[in-house]
N, C-alpha and C positions, 0 to 999 in steps of 0.2 A: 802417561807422561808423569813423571817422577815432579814432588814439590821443588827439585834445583832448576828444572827446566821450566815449569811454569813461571815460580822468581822471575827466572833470567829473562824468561819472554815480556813479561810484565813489567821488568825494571827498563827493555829494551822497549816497550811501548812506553809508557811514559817519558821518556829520555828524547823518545822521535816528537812526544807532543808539545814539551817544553823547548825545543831547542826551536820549530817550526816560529811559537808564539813570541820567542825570543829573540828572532833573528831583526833586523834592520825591516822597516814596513816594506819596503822594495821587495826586499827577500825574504820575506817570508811564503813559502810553497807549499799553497795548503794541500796542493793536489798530491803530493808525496806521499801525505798521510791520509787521504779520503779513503783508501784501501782498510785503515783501521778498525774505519764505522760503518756498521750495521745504516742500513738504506735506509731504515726509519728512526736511527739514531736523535736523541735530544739532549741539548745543552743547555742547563739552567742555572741560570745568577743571578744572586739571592743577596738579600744586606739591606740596609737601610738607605729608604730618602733621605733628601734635605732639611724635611719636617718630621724625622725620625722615627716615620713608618715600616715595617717591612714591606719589602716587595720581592717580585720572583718576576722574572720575564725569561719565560722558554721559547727555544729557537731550534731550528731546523741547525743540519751542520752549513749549510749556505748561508743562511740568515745570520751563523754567528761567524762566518767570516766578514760579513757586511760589517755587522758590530763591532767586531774589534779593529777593524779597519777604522771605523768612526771614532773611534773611542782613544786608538791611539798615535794616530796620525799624529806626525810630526812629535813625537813620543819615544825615547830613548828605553824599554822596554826588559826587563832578563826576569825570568821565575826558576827555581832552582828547587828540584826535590829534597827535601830534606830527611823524610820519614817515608816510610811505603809497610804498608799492612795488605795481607790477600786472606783473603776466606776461598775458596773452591769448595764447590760442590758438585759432583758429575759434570754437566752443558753449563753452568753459571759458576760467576766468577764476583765477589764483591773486592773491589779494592779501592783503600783510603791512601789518599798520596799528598802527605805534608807537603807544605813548599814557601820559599820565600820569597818576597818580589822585590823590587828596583825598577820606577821608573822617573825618569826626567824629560822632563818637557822646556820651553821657554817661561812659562810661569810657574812653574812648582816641580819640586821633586819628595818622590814618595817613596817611605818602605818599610814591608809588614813581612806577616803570614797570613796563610790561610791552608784551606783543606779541598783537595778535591774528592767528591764521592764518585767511586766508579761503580756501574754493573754492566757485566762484559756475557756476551755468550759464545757460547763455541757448537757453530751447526758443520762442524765437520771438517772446514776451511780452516782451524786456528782460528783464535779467538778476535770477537770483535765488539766494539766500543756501543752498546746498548744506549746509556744514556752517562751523564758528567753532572752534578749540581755540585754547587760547590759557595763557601763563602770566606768572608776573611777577618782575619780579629780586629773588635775594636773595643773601645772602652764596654768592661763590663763583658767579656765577651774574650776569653783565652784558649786558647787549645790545648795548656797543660791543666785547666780546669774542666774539660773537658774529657779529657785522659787522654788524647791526642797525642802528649808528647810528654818527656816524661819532663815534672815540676824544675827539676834543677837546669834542664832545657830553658825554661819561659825566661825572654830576653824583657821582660816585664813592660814592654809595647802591647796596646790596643787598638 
């Protein structure tokens, strides 16, 4: 597989996983995309408590449909790739997918960045979604300080 076809598959996965996350809660079809992930796939998010701890709470891909159901219910929702990095290596795949979010609710409306870390493998099938951790910027905490994106990029939001 030539690096334009990989991209393309790669820019074509992500584009399925944001649009699913972005859709209306009703419609959003997660089963469209369960073909992406690897059966022992894990989804991790990560960032700070309210008491300004770190935390990680890892999820199965069922569990984090429960979550984000929870999370954004009645929730006006859109993430949008902004940036996409891929490393390859033979069967493994590391890919970094900038993004920016939007969401409105009846009490609040919010919007950032953040990063998602991919590791993807490929047993033969075309590639598939190993695990997702991912976080998002806040005070003290940028993505073009990070090299993430480049400096003249940073909308100087945290």
């Amino acid at each position: 597989m030539t690096d334009t076809q990989s991209s393309s598959e790669f820019r074509a996965l992500t584009r399925r996983l944001y649009e699913v996350v972005s859709a209306a809660p009703a419609d959003r079809n997660w089963e469209s995309i369960r073909e992406l992930y690897h059966p022992r796939a894990t989804m991790v998010r990560t960032g700070m408590d309210e008491d300004g701890r770190p935390f990680v709470l890892a999820m199965t891909f069922d569990e984090y449909i429960d979550n984000v159901a929870e999370l954004l219910e009645n929730t006006e929702f859109s993430e949008t790739e902004v940036h996409q990095e891929v490393t390859e290596f033979g069967n493994i795949a590391r890919l970094v997918s900038v993004y920016e979010y939007q969401s409105r609710s009846p009490d609040a409306q919010r919007h950032g960045r953040g990063v998602n870390f991919f590791n993807l493998v490929n047993e033969g099938g075309g590639w598939k979604i190993m695990n997702i951790v991912w976080d998002n910027e806040r005070e003290g905490l940028t993505l073009s300080a990070a090299g993430l994106l480049d400096p003249g990029a940073d909308s100087g939001e945290g």
